[in-house]
BATI-58790 format. One line per 2 residues: number of its first residue (from 1); for each residue x negated, y, z of C-alpha. Coordinates in Angstrom, 2 decimals. Layout:
NUM = X/Y/Z; ...
REM end
This chain:
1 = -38.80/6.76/-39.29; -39.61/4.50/-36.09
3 = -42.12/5.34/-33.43; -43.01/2.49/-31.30
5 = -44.87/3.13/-27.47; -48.26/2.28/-27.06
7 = -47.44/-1.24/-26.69; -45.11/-1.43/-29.30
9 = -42.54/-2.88/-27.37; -40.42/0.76/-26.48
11 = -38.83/1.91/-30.07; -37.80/5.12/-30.20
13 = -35.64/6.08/-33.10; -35.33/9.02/-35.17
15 = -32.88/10.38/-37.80; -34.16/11.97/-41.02
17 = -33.61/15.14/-39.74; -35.91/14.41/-36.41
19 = -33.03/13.97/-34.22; -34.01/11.61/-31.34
21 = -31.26/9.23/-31.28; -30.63/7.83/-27.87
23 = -28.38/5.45/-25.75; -27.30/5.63/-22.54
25 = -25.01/3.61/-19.75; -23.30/5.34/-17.16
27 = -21.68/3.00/-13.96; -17.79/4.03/-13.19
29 = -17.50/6.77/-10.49; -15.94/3.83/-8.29
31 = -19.08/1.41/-8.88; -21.60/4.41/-7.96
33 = -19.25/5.09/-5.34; -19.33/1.69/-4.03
35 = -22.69/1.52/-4.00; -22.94/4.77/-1.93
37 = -20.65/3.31/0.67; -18.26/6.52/-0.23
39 = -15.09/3.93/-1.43; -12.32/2.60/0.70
41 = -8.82/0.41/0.33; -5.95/0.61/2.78
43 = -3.31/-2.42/3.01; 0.24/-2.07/4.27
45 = 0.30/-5.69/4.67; 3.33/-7.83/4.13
47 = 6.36/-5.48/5.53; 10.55/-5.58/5.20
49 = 10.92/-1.56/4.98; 14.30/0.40/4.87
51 = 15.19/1.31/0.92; 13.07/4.75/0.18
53 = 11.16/4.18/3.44; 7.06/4.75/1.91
55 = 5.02/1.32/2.45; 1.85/2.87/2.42
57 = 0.93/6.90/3.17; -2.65/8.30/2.96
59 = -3.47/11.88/4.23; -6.94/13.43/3.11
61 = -8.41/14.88/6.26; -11.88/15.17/4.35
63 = -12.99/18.19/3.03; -14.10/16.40/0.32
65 = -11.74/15.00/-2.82; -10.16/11.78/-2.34
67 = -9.61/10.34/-5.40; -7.14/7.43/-5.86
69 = -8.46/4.75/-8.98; -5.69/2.20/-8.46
71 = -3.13/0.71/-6.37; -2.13/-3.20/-6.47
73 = 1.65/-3.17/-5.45; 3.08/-6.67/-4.30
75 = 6.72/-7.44/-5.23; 8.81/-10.10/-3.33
77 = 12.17/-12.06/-3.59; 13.42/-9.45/-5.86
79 = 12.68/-7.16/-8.49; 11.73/-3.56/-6.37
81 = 10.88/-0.56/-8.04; 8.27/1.72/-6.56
83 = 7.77/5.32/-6.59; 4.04/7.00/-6.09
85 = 3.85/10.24/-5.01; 1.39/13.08/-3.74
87 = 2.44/15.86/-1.64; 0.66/19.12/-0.47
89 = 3.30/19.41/2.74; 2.31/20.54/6.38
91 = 2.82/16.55/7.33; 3.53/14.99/10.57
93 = 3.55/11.48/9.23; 4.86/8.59/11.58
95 = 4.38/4.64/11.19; 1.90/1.72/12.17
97 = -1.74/2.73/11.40; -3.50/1.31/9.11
99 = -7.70/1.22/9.08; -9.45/1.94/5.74
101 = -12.02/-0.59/4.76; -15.11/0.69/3.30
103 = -15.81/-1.42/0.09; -19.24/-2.03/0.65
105 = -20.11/-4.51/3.87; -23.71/-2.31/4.33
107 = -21.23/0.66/5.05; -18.63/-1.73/7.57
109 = -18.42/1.17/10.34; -17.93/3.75/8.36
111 = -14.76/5.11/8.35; -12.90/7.56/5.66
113 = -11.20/10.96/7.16; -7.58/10.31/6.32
115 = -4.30/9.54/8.56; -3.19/6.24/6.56
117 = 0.02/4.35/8.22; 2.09/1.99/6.63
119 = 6.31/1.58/7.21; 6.03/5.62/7.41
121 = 9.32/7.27/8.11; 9.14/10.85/8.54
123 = 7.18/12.46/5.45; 10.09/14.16/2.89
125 = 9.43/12.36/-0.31; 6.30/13.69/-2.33
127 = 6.53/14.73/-6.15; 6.75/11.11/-7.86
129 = 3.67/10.94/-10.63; 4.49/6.92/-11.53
131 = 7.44/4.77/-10.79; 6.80/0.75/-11.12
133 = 8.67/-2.12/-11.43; 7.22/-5.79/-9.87
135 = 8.88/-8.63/-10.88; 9.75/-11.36/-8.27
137 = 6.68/-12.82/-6.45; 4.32/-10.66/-8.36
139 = 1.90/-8.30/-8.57; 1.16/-5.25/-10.10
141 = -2.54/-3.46/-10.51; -1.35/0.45/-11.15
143 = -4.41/2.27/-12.70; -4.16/5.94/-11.33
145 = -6.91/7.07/-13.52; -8.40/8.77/-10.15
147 = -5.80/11.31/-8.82; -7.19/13.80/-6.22
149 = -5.90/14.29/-3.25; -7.28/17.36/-1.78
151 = -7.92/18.41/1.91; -4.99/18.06/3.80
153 = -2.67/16.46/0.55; -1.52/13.11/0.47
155 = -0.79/9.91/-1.49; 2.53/7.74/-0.48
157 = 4.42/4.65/-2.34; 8.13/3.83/-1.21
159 = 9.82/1.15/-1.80; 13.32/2.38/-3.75
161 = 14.79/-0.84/-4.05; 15.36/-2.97/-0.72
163 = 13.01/-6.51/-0.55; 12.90/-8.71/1.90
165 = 9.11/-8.41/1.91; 6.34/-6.16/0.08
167 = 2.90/-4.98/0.51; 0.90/-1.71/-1.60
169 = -3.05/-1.63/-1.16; -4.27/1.86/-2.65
171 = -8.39/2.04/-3.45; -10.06/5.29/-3.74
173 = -13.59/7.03/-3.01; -15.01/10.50/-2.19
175 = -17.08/12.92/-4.51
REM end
């Protein structure tokens, strides 16, 4: 059985046992996020870091979720392996700050709550959830499937095998 709208140009389908069948499309929780202005990325940029120093560290100062979708980890002249971590740990993180960018331009000054710092020395490792290898002059994309980092918790990726060179961006947004 088909109904058709006045117009006959909005079908509307039924099974035989008058079950409206339906479709729907749903955006990802980044794209909606986007959108919202509630998504950010932080960049190390290109650094030489100490074997097992962390290249990039992000503390959620929100009260809100952060939730990590992916980071894109940049190998150099050598094949480096990478830890990612999160960590609950009273933190006093130190390093070269690093400014979130909000990933839509209508949303430029706004800023995310978190303490992110790249070449960051003094955080005691965090529980390792993914370790990655890059090949030489590569890149990696690392899909964290959106890992929360709640109030106060943190994100970090060191660098376990020494490079000359090496940069991690991490993009997340807020629920």
């Amino acid at each position: 059985m088909q109904i058709t709208g006045s117009e006959g140009n909005g079908a509307v389908k039924v099974t035989t046992k008058q079950e409206l069948k339906t479709e729907a499309s749903t955006e990802a929780k980044l794209a909606t996020a986007i959108a919202e202005g509630n998504a950010y990325s932080w960049d190390s940029t290109e650094k030489d870091i100490d074997v097992g120093d962390t290249m990039l560290f992000v503390k959620n100062t929100s009260t809100s979720n952060l939730i990590i979708d992916f980071a894109v980890i940049n190998g150099s002249n050598v094949i480096c392996t990478w830890d990612i971590g999160i960590g609950t740990a009273t933190t006093t993180p130190s390093g070269t700050a690093v400014t979130g960018v909000n990933q839509n331009t209508d949303y430029a000054s706004s800023s995310a709550s978190v303490t992110a710092l790249s070449d960051e020395t003094a955080v005691a490792d965090a529980s390792v959830i993914r370790r990655v290898k890059t090949p030489v002059t590569n890149t990696v994309i690392v899909d964290l499937g959106g890992v929360e980092i709640g109030t106060n918790h943190y994100i970090q990726v060191n660098q376990e095998t020494e490079s000359t060179s090496g940069s991690v961006i991490l993009v997340g947004h807020y629920e």
